[in-house]
Wavefront OBJ file of the C-alpha trace (Angstrom):
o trace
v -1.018 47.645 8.860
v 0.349 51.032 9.310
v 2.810 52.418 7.084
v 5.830 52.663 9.826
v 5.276 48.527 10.792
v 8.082 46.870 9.149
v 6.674 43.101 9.920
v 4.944 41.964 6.788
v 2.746 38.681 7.341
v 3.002 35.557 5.792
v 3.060 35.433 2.039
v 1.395 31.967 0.403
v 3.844 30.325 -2.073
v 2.618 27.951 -4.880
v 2.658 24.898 -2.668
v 0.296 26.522 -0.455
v 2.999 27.224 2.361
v 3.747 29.985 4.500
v 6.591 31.966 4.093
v 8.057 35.322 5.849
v 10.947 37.187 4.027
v 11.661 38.894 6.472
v 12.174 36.286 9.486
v 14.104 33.826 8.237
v 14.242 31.682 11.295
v 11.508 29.591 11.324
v 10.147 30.117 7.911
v 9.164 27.561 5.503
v 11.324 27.542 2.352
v 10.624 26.095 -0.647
v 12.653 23.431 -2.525
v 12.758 21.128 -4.671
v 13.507 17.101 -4.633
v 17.217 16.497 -3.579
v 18.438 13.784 -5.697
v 20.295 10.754 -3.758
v 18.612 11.579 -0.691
v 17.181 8.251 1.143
v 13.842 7.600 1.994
v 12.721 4.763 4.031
v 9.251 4.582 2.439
v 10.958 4.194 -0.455
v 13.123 1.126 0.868
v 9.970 -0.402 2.307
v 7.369 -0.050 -0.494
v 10.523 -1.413 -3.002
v 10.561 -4.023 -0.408
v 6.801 -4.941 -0.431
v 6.554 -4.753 -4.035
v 9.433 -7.481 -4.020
v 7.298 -9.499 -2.154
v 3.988 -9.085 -3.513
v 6.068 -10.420 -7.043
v 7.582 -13.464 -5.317
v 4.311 -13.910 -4.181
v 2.242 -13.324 -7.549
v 4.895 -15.575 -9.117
v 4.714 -18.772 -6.607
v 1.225 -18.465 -6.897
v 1.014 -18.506 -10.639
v 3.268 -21.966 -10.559
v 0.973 -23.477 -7.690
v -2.144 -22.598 -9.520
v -2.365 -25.634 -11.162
v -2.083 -27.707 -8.065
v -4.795 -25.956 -5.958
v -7.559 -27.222 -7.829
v -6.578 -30.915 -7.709
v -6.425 -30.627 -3.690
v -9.716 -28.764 -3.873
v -9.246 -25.599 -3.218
v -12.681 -23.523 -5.327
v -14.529 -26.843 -4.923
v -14.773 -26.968 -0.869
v -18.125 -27.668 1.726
v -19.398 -23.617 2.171
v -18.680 -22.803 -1.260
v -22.014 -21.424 -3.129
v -22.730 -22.441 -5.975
v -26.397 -21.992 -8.420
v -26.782 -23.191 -11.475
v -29.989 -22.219 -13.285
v -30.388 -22.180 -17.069
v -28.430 -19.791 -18.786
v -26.797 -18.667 -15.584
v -24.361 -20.093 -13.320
v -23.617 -17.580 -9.509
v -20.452 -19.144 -8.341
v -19.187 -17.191 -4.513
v -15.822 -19.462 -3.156
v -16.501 -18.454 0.652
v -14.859 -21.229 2.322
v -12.087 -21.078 -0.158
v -12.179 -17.256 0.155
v -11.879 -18.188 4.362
v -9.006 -20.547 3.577
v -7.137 -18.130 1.786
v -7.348 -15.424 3.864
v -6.706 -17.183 7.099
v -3.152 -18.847 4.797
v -2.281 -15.326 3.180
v -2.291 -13.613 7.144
v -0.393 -15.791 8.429
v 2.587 -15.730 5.514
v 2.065 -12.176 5.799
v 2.638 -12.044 9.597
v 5.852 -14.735 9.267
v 7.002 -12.222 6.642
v 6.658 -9.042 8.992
v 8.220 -10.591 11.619
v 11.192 -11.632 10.133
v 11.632 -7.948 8.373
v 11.018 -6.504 11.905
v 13.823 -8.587 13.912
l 1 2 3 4 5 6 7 8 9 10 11 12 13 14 15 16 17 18 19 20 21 22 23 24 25 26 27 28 29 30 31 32 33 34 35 36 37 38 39 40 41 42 43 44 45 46 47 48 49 50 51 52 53 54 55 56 57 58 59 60 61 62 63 64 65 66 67 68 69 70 71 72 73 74 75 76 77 78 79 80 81 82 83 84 85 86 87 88 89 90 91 92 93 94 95 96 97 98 99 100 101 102 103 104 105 106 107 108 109 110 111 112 113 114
């Protein structure tokens, strides 16, 4: 720059953003968290956290159940038991579950959604 050019180029802040002094339309400023301001993420991950609770507790009262229908013990289930070690891999149960949890997932959605 030339000593007579009165533009001066972007400084970098803290935050890593650009700034210009001297232009300030269009220039990044920094600031800090605005207190009462609403964010939606915020609403929805409060939201999903409610859920996953509800959840976590209905489960915890069911758990006794799910072992008297079967659920851990089902066809497609591995199990080895050898002496002095016992591999134990749910997969159908692991299949069951998944193919439950997507669809009270996707009821859930849909009923936030409409």
């Amino acid at each position: 720059m030339t000593q007579g050019d009165h533009t001066r180029q972007p400084e970098r802040t803290l935050m890593g953003r650009r700034t210009n002094h001297d232009q300030g339309i269009g220039s990044i400023q920094e600031s800090g968290p605005v207190i009462g301001r609403a964010d939606p993420y915020i609403d929805y991950m409060r939201q999903l956290l409610i859920i996953g609770g509800l959840m976590s507790l209905t489960l915890g009262i069911v758990w006794p159940w799910l072992g008297r229908i079967g659920l851990g013990h089902l066809p497609g289930d591995i199990q080895l038991r050898r002496p002095g070690f016992t591999f134990y891999f749910p997969l159908a149960s692991s299949l069951v579950v998944s193919i439950v949890l997507s669809v009270v997932f996707s009821v859930i959605l849909w009923l936030f959604r409409r």
